[in-house]
N, CA, C and O atoms as a Tripos MOL2 file, in Angstrom:
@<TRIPOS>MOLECULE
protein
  204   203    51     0     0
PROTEIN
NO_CHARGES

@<TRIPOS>ATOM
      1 N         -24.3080   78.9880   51.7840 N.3       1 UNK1
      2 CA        -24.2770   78.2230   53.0210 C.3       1 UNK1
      3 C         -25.6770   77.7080   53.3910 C.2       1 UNK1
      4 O         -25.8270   76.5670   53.8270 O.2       1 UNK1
      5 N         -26.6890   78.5510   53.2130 N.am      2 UNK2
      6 CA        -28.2410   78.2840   53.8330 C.3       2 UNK2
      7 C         -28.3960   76.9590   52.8490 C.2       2 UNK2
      8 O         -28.8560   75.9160   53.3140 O.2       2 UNK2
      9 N         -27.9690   77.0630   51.4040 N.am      3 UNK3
     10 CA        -28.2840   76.1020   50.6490 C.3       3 UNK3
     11 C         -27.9770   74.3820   50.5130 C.2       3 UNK3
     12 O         -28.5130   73.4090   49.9820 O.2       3 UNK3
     13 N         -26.7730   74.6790   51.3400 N.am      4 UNK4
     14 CA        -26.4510   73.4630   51.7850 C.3       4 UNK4
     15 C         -26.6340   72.9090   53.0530 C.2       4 UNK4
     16 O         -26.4840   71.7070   53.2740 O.2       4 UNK4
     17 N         -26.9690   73.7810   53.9450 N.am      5 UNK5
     18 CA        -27.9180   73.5740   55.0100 C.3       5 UNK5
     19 C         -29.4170   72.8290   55.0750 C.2       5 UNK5
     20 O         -29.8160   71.9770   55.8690 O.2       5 UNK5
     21 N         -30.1600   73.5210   53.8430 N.am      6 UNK6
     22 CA        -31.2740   72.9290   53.4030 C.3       6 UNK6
     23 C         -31.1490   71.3930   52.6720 C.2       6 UNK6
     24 O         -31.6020   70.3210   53.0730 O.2       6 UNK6
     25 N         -30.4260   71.6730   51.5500 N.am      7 UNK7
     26 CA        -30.0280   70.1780   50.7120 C.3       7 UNK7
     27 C         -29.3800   68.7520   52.1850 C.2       7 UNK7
     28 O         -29.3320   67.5350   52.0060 O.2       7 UNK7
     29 N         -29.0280   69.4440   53.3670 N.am      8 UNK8
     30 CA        -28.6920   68.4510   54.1150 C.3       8 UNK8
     31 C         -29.8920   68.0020   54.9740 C.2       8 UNK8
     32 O         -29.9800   66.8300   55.3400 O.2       8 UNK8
     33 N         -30.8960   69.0070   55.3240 N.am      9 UNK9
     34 CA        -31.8620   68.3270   55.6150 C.3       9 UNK9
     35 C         -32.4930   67.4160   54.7980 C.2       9 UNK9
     36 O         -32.7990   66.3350   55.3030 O.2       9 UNK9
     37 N         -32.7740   67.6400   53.5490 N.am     10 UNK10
     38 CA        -33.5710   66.8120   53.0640 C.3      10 UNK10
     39 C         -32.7230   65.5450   52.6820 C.2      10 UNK10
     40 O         -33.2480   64.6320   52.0450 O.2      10 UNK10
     41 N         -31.4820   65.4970   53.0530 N.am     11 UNK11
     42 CA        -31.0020   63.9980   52.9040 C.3      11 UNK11
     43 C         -30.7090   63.3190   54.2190 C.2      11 UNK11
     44 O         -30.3420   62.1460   54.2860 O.2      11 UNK11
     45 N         -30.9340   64.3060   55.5260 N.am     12 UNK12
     46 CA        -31.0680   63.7370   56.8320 C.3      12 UNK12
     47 C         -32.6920   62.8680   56.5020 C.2      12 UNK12
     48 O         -32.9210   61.6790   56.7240 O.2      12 UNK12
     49 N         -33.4460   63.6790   56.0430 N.am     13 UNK13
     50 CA        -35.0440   62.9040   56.1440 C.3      13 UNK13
     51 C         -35.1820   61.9210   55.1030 C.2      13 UNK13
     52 O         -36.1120   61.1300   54.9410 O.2      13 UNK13
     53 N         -34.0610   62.0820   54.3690 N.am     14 UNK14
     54 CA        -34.4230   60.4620   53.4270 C.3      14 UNK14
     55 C         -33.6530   59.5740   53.8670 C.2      14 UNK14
     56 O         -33.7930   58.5910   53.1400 O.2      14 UNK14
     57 N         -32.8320   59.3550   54.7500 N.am     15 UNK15
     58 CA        -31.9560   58.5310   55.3090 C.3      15 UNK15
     59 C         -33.2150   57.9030   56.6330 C.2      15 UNK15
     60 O         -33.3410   56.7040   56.8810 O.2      15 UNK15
     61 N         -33.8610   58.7830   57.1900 N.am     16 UNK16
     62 CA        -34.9100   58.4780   58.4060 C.3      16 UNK16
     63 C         -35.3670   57.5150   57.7590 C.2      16 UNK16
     64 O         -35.3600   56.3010   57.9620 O.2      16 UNK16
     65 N         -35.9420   58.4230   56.6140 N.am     17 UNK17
     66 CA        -37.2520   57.7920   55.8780 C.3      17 UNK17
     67 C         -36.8800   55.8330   55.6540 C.2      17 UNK17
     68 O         -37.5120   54.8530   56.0470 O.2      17 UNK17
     69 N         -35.3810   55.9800   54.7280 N.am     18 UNK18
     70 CA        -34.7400   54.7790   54.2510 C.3      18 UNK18
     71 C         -34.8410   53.9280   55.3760 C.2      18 UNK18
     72 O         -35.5110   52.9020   55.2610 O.2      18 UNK18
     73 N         -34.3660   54.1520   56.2820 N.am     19 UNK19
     74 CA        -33.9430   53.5080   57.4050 C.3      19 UNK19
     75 C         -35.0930   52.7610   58.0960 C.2      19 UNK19
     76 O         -34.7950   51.8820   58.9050 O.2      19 UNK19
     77 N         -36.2790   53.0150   57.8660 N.am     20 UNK20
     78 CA        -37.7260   53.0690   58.6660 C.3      20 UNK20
     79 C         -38.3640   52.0320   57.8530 C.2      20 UNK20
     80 O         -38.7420   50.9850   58.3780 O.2      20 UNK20
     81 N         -38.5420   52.3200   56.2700 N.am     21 UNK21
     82 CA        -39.0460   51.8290   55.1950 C.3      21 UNK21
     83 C         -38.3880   51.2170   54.3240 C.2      21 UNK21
     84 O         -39.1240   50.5590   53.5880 O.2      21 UNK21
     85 N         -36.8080   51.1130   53.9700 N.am     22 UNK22
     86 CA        -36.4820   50.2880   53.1250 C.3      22 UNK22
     87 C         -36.5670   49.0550   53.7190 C.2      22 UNK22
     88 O         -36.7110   48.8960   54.9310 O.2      22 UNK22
     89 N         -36.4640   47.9640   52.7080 N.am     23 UNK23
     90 CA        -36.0080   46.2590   53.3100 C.3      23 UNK23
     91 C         -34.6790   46.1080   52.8300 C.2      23 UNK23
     92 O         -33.9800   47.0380   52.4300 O.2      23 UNK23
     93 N         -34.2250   44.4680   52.9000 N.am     24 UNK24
     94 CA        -32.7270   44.3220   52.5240 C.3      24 UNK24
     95 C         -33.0670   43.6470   51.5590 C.2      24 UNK24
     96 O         -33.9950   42.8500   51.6900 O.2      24 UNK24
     97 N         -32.2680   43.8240   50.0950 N.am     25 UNK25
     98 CA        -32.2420   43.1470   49.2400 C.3      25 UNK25
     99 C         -31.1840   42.0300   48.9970 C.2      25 UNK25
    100 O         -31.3000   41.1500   48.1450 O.2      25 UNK25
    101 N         -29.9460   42.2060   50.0120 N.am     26 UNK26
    102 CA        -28.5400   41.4250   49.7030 C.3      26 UNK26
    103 C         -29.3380   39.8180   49.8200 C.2      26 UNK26
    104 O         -30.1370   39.2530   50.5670 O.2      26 UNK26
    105 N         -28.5480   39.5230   48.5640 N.am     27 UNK27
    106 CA        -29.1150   37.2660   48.3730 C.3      27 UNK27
    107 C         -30.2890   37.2940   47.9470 C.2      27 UNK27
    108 O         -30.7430   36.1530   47.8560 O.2      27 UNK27
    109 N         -31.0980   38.2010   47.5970 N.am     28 UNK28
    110 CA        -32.0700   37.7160   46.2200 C.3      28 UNK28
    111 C         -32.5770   38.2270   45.8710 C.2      28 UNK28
    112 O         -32.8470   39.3550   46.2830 O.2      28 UNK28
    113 N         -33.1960   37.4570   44.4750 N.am     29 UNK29
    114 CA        -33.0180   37.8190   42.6970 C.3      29 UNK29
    115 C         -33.9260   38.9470   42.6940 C.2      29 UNK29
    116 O         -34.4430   39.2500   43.7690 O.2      29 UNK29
    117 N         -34.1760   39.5560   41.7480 N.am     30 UNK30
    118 CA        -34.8170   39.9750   41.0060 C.3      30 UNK30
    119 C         -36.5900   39.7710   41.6150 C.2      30 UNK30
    120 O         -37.3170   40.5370   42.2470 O.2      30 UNK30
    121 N         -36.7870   38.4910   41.1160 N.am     31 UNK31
    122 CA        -38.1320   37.5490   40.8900 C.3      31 UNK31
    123 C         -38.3890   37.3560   42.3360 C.2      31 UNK31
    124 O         -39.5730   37.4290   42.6660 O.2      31 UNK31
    125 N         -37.5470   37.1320   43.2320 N.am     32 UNK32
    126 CA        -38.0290   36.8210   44.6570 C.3      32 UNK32
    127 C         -38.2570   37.9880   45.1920 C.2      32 UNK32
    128 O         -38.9840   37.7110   46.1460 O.2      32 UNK32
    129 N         -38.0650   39.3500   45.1840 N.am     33 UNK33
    130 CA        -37.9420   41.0120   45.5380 C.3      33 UNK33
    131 C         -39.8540   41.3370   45.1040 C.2      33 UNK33
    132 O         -40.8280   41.8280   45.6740 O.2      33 UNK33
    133 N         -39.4390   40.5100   43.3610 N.am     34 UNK34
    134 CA        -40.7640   40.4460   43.0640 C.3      34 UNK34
    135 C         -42.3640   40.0390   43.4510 C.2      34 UNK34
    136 O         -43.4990   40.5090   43.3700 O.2      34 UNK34
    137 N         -41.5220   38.6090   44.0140 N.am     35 UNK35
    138 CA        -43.3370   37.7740   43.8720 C.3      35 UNK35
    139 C         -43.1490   38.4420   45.5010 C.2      35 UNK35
    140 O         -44.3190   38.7660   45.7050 O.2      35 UNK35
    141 N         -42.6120   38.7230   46.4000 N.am     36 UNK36
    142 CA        -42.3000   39.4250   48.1690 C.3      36 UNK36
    143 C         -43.4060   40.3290   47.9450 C.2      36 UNK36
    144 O         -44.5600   40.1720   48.3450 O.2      36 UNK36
    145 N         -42.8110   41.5720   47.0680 N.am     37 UNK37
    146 CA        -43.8020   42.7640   47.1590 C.3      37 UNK37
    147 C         -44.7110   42.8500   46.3880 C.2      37 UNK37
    148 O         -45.2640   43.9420   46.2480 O.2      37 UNK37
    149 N         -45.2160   41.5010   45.5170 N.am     38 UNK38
    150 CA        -46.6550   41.4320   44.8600 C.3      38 UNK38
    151 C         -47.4630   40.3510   45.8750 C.2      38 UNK38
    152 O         -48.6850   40.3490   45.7230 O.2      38 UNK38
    153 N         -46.9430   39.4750   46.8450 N.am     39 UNK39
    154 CA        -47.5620   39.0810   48.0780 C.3      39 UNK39
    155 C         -47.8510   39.9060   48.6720 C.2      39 UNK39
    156 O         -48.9620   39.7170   49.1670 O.2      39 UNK39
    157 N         -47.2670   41.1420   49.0170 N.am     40 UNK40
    158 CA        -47.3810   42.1640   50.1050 C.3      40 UNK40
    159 C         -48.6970   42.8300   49.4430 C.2      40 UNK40
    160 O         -49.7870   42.8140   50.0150 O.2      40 UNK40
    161 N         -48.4990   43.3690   48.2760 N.am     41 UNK41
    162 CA        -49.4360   43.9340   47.6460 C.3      41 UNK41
    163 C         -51.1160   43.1930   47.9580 C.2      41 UNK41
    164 O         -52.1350   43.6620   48.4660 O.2      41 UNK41
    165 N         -50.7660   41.7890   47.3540 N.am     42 UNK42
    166 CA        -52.2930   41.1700   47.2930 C.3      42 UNK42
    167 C         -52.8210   41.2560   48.9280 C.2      42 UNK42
    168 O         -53.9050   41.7120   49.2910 O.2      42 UNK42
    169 N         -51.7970   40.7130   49.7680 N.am     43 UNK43
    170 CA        -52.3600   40.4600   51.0540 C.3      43 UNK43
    171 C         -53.3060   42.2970   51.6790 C.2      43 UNK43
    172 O         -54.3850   42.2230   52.2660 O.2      43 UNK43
    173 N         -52.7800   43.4020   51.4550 N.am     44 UNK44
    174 CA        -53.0630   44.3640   51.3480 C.3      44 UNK44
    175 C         -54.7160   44.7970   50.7790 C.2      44 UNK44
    176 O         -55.5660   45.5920   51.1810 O.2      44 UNK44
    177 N         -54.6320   43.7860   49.6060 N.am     45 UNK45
    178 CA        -55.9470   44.4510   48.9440 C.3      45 UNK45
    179 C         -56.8640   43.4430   49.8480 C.2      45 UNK45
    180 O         -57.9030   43.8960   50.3280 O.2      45 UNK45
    181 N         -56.5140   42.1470   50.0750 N.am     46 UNK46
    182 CA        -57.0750   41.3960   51.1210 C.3      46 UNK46
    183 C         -58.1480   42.4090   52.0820 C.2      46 UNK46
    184 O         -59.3370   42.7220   52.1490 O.2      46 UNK46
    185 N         -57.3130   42.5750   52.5110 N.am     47 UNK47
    186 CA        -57.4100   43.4030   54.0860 C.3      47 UNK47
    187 C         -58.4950   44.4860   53.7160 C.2      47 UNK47
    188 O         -59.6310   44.3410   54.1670 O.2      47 UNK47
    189 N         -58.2430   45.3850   53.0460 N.am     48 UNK48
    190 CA        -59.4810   46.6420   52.7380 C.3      48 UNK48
    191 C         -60.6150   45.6690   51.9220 C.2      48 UNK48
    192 O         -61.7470   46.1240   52.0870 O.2      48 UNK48
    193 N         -60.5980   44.9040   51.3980 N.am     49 UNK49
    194 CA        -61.7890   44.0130   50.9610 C.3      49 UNK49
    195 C         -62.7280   43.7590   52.2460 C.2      49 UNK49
    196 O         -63.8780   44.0980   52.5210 O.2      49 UNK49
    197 N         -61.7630   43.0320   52.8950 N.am     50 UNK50
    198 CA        -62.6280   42.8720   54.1660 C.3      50 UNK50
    199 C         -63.1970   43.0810   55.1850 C.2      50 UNK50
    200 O         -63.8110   42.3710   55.9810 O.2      50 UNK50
    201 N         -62.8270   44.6820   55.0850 N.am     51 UNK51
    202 CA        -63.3330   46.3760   55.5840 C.3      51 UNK51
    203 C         -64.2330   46.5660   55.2740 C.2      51 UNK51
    204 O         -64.7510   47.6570   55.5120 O.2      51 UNK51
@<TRIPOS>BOND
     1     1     2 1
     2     2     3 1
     3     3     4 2
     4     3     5 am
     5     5     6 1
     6     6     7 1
     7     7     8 2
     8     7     9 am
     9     9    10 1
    10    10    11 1
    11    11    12 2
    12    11    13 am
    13    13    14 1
    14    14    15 1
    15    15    16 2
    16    15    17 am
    17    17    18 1
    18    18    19 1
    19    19    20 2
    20    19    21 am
    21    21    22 1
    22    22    23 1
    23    23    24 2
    24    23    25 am
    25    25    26 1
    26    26    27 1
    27    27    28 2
    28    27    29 am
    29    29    30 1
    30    30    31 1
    31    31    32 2
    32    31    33 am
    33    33    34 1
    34    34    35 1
    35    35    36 2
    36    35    37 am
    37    37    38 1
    38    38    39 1
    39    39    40 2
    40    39    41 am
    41    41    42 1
    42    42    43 1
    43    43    44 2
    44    43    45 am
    45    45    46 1
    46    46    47 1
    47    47    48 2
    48    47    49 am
    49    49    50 1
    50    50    51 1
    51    51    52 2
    52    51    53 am
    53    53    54 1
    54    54    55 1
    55    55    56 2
    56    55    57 am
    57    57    58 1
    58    58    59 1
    59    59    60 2
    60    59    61 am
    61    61    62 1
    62    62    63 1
    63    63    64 2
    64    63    65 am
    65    65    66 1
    66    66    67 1
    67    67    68 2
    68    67    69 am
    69    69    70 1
    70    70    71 1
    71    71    72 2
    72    71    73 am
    73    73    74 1
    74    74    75 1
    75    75    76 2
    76    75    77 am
    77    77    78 1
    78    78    79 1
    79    79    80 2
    80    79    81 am
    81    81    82 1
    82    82    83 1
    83    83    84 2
    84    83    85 am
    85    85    86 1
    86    86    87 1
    87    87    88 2
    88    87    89 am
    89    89    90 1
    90    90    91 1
    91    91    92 2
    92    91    93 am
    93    93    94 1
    94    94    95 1
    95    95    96 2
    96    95    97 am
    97    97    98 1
    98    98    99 1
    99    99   100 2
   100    99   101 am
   101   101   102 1
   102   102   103 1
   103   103   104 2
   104   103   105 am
   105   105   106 1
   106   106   107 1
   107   107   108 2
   108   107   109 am
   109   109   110 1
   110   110   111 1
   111   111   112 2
   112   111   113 am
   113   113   114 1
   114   114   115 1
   115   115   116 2
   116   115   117 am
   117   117   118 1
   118   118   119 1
   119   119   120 2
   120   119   121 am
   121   121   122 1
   122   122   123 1
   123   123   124 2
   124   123   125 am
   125   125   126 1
   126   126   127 1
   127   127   128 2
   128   127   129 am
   129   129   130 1
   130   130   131 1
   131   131   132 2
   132   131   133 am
   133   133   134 1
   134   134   135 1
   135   135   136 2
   136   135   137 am
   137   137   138 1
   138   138   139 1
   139   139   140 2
   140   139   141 am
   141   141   142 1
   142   142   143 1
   143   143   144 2
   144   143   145 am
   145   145   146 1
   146   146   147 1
   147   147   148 2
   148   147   149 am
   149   149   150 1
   150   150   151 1
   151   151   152 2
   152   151   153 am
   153   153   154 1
   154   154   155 1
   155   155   156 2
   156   155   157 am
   157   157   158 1
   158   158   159 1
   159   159   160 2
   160   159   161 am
   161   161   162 1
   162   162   163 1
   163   163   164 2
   164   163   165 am
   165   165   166 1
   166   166   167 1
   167   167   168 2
   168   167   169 am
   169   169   170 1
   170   170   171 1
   171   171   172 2
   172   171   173 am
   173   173   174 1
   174   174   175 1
   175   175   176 2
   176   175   177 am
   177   177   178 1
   178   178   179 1
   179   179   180 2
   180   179   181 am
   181   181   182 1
   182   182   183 1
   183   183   184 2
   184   183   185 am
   185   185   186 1
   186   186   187 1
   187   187   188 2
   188   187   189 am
   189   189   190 1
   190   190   191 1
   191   191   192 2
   192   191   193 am
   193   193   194 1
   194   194   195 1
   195   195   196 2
   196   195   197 am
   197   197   198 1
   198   198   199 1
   199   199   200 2
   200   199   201 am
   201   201   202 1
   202   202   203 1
   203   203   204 2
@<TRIPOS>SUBSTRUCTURE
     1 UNK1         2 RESIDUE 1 A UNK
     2 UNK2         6 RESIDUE 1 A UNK
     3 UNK3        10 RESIDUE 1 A UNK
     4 UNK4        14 RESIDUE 1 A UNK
     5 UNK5        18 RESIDUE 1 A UNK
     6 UNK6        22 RESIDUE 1 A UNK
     7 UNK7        26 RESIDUE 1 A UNK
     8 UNK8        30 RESIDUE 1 A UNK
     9 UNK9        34 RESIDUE 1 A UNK
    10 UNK10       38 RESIDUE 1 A UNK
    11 UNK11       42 RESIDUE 1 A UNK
    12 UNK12       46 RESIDUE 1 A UNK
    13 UNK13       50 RESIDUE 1 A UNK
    14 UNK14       54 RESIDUE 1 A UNK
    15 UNK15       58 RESIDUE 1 A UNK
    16 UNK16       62 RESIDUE 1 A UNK
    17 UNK17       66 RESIDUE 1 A UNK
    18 UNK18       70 RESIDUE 1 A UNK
    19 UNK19       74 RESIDUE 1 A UNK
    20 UNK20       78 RESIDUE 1 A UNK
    21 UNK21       82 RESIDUE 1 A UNK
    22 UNK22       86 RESIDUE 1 A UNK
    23 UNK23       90 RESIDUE 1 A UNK
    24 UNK24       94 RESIDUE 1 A UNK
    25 UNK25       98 RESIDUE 1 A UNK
    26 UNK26      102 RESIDUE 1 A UNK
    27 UNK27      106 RESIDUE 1 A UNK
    28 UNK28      110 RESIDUE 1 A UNK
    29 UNK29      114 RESIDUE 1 A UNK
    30 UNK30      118 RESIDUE 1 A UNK
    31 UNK31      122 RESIDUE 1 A UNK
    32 UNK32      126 RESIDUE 1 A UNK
    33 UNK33      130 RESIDUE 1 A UNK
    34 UNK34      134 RESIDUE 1 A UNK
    35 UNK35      138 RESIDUE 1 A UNK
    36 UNK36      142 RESIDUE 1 A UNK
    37 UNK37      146 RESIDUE 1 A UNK
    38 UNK38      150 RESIDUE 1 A UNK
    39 UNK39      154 RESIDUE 1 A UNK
    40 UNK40      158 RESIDUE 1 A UNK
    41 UNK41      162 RESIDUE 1 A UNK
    42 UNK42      166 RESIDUE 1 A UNK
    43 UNK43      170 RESIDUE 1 A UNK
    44 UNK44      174 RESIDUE 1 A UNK
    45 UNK45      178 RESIDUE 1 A UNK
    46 UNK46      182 RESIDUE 1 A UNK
    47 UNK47      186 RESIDUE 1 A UNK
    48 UNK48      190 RESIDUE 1 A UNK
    49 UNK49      194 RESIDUE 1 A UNK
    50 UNK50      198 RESIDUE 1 A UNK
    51 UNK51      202 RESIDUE 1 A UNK
């Protein structure tokens, strides 16, 4: 019982987590998911550069 008590927390906190931090992928590709979070990325290194 404790064990599935525990295993449910840790899928209560990845559901938080999901919910907080995922994006939506429904309607596009692959390549657009792509060049999104390699924009996100560059704009990122941007930013501490200019720190």
């Amino acid at each position: 019982m404790t064990a599935f008590v525990y295993l449910g927390c840790w899928f209560l906190m990845a559901g938080i987590v999901y919910y907080f931090v995922g994006f939506e992928t429904r309607g596009k590709s692959i390549e657009q998911i792509d060049k999104e979070l390699a924009d996100g990325l560059n704009m990122s290194a941007a930013r501490v550069r200019q720190a």
